[in-house]
C-alpha atoms as an extended CHARMM CRD file, in Angstrom:
* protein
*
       137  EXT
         1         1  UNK       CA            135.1570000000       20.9660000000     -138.1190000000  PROA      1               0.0000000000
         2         2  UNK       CA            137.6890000000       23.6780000000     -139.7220000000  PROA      2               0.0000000000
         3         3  UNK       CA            136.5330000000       26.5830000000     -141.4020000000  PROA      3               0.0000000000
         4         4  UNK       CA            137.7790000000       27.8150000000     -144.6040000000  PROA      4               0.0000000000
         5         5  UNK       CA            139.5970000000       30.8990000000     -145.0370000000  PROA      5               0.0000000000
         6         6  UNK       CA            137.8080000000       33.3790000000     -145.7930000000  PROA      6               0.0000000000
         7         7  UNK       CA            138.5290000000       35.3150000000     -149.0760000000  PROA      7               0.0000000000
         8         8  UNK       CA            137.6610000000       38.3820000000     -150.2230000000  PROA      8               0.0000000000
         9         9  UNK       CA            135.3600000000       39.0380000000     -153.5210000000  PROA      9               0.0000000000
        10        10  UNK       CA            138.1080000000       40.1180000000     -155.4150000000  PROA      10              0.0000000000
        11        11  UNK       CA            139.8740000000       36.5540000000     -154.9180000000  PROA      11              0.0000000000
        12        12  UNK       CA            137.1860000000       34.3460000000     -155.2880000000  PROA      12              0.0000000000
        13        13  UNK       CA            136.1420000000       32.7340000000     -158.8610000000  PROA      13              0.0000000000
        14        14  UNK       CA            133.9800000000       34.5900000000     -161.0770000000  PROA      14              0.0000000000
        15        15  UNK       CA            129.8130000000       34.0150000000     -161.4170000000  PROA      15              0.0000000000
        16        16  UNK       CA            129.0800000000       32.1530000000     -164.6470000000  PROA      16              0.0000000000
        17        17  UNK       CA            125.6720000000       33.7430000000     -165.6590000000  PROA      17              0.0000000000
        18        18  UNK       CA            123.4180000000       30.8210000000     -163.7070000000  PROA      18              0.0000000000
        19        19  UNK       CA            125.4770000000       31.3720000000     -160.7030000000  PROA      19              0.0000000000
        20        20  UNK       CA            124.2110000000       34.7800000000     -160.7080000000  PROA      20              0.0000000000
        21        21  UNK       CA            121.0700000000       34.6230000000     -161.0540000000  PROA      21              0.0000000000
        22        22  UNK       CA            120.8190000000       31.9600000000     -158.2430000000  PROA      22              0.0000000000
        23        23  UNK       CA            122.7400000000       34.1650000000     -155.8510000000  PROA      23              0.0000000000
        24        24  UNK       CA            120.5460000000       37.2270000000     -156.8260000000  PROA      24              0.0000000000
        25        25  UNK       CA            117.5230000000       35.0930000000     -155.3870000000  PROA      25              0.0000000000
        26        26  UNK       CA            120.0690000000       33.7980000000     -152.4790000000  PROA      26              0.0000000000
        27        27  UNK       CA            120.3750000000       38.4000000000     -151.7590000000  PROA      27              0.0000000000
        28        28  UNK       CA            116.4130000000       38.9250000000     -152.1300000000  PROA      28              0.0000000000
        29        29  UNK       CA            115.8710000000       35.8850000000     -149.2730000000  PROA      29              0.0000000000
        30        30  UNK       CA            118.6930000000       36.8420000000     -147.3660000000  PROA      30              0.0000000000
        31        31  UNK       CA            119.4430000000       33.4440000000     -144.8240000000  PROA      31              0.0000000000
        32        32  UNK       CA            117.5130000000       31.0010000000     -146.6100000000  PROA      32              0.0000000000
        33        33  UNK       CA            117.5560000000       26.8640000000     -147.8010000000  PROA      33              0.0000000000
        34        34  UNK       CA            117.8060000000       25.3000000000     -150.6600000000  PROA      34              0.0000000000
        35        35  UNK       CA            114.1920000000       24.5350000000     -150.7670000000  PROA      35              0.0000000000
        36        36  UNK       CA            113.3950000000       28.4670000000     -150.6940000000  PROA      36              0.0000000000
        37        37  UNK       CA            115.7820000000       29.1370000000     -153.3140000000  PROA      37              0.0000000000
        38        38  UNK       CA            114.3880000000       26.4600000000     -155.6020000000  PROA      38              0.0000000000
        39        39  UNK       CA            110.6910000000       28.1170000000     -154.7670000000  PROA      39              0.0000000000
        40        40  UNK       CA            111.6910000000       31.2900000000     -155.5320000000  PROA      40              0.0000000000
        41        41  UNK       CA            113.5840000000       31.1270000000     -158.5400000000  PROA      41              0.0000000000
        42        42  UNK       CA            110.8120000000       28.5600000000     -160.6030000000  PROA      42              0.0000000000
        43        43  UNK       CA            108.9440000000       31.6740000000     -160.3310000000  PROA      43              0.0000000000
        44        44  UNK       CA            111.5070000000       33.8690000000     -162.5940000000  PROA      44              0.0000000000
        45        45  UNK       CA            112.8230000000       30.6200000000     -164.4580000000  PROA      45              0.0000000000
        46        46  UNK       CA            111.7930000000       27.0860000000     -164.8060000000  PROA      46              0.0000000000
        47        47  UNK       CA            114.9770000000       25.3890000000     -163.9210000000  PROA      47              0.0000000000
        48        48  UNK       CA            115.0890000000       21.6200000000     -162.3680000000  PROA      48              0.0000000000
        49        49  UNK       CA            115.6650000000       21.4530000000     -158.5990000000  PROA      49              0.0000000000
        50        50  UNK       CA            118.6960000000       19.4010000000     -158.8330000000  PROA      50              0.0000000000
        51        51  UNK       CA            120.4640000000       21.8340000000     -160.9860000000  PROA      51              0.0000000000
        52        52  UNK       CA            119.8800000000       24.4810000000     -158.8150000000  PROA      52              0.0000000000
        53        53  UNK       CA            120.7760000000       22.3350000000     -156.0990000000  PROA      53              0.0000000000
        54        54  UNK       CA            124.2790000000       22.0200000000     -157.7370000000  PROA      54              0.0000000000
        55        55  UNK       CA            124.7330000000       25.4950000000     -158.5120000000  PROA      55              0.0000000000
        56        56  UNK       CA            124.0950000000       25.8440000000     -154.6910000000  PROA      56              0.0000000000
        57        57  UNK       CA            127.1710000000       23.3030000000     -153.9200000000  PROA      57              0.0000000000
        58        58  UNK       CA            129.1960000000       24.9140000000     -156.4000000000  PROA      58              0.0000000000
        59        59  UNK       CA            128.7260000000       28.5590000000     -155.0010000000  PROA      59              0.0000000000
        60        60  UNK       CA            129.5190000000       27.2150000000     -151.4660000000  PROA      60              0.0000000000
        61        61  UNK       CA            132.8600000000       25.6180000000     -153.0840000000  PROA      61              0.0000000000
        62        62  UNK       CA            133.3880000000       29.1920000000     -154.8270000000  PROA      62              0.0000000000
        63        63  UNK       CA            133.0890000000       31.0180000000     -150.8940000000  PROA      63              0.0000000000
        64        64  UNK       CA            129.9800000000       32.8500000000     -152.3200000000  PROA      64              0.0000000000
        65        65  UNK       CA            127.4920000000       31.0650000000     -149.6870000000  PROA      65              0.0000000000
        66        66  UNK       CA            127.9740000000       29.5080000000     -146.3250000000  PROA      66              0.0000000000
        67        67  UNK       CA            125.9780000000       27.1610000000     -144.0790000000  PROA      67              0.0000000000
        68        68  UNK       CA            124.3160000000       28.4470000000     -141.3370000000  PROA      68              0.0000000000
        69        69  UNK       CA            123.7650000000       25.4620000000     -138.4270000000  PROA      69              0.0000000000
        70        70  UNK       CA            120.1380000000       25.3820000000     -137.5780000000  PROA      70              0.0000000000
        71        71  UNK       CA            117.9090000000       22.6520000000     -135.8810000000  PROA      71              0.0000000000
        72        72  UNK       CA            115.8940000000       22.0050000000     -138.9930000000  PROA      72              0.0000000000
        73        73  UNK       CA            116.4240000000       19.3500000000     -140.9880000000  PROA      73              0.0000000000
        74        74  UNK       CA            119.1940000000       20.1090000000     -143.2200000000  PROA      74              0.0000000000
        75        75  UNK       CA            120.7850000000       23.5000000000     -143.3100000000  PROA      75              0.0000000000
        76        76  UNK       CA            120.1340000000       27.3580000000     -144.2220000000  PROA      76              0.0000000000
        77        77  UNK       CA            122.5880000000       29.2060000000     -146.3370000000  PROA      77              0.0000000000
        78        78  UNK       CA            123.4010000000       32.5880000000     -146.4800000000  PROA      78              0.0000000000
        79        79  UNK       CA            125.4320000000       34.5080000000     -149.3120000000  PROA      79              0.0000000000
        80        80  UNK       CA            129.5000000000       35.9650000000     -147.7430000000  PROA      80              0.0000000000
        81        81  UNK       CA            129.5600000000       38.4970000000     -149.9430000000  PROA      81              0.0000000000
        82        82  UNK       CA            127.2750000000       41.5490000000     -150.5580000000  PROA      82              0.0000000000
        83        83  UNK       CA            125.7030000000       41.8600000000     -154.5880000000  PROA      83              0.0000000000
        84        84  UNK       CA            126.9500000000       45.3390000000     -154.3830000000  PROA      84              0.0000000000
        85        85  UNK       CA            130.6250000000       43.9630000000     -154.2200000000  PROA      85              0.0000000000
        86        86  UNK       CA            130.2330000000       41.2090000000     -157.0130000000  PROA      86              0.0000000000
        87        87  UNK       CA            128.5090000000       43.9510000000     -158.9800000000  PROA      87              0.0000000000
        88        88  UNK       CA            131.2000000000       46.4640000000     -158.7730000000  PROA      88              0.0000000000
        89        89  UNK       CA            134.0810000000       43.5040000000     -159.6630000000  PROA      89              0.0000000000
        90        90  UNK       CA            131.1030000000       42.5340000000     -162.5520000000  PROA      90              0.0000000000
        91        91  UNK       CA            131.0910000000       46.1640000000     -164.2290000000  PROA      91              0.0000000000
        92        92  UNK       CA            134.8920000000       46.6920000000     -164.3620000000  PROA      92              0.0000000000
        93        93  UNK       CA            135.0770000000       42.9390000000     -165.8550000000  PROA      93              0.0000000000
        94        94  UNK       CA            133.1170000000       43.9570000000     -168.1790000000  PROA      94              0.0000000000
        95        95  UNK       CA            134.0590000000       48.0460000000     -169.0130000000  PROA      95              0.0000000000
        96        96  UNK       CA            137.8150000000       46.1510000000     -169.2660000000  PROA      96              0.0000000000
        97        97  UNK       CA            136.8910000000       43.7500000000     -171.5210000000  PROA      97              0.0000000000
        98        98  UNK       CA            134.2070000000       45.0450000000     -173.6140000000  PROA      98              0.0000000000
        99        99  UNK       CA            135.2540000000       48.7190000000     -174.2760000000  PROA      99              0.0000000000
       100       100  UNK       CA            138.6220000000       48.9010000000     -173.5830000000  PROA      100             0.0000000000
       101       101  UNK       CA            138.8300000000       49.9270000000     -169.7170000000  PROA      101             0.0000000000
       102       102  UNK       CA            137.1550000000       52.9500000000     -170.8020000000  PROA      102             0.0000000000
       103       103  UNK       CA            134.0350000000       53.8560000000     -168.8100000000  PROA      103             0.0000000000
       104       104  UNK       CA            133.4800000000       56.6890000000     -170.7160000000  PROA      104             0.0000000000
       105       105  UNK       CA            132.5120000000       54.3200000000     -174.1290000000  PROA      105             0.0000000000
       106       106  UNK       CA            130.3650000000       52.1560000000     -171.4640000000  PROA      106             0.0000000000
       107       107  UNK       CA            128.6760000000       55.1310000000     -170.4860000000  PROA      107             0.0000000000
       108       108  UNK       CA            128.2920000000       56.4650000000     -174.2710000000  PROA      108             0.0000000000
       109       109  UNK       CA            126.8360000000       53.1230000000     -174.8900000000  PROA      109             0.0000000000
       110       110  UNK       CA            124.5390000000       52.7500000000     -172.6370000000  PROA      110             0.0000000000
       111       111  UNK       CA            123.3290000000       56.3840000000     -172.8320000000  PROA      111             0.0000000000
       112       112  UNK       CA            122.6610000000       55.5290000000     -176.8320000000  PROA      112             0.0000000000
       113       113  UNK       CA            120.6740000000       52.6980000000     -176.5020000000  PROA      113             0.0000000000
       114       114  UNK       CA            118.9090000000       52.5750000000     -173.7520000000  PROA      114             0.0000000000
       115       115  UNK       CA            115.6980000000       54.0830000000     -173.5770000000  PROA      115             0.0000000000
       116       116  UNK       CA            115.9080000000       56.3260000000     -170.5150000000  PROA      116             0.0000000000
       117       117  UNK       CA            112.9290000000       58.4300000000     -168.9920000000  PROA      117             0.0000000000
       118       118  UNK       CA            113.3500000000       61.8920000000     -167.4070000000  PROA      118             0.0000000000
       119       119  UNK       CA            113.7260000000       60.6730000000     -163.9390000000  PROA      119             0.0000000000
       120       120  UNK       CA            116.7730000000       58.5660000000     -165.0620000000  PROA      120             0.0000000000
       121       121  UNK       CA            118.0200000000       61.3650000000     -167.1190000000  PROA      121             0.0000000000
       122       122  UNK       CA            118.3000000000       64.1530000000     -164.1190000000  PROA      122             0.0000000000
       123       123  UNK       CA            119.7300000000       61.1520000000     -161.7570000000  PROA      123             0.0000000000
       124       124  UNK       CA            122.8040000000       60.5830000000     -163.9650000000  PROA      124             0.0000000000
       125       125  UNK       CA            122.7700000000       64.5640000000     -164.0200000000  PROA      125             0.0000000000
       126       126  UNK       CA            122.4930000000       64.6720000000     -160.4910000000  PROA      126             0.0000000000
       127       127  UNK       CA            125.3630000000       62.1850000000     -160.3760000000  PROA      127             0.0000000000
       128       128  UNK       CA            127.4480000000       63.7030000000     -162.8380000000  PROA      128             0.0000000000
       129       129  UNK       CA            127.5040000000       67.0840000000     -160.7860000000  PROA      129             0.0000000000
       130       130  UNK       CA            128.0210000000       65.9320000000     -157.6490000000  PROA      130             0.0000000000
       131       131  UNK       CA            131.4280000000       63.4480000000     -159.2410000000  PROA      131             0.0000000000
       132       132  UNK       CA            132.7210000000       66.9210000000     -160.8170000000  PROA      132             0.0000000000
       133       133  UNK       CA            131.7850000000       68.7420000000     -157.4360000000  PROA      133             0.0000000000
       134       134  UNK       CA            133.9040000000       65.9690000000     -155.8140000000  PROA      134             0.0000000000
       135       135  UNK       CA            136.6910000000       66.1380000000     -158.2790000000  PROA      135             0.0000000000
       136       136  UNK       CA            136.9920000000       70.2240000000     -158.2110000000  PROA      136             0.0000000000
       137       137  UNK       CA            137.7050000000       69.8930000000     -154.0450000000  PROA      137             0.0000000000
């Protein structure tokens, strides 16, 4: 059987809002089947199985997932592309198309209403200073 061609995150369709939420289950289980997925996600959200079944089929048509063989019955998927990648591609979606392609206004944002605790407050210090530290070498 023939492979697809691989692409890379960048070129494959974006998530619709389901999709990611199913695939954020698909990163917590790592290799998993559908059955696990369907398990683990009525526990977040009560969902039917065959819709999450379908989301499944359409994420392996979008290159997100792959089949792994396996002597089970059926088969055991695993995601091809890390949530730290679609994240990254999610966030500048969204900074472009929400405030302009200015992070800046996203970070303004978020720094106005969200309630943040101390500890979050010195790691986005911590963050800040060691981007400028970067910047001044």
């Amino acid at each position: 059987m023939a492979r697809r061609a691989k692409t890379r995150p960048a070129e494959r369709p974006e998530l619709s809002r389901l999709e990611t939420e199913v695939m954020d289950v698909v990163w917590d289980l790592g290799e998993c089947s559908s059955a696990e997925v369907i398990a683990a996600f009525s526990k977040k959200r009560l969902l039917a199985p065959t819709t999450i079944r379908t989301v499944l089929a359409k994420l392996r048509k979008k290159g997100y997932l792959e089949p792994i063989p396996t002597i089970e019955p059926g088969f055991r998927l695993r995601a091809t592309v890390q949530r730290e990648s679609v994240a990254r591609r999610t966030l500048r979606n969204l900074v472009a198309n929400l405030f302009g392609g200015c992070p800046r206004q996203a970070i303004a944002y978020l720094l106005k209403d969200e309630k943040l605790n101390e500890t979050d407050l010195e790691e986005i210090r911590r963050l800040i200073d060691s981007q400028q530290r970067r910047s001044a070498s």
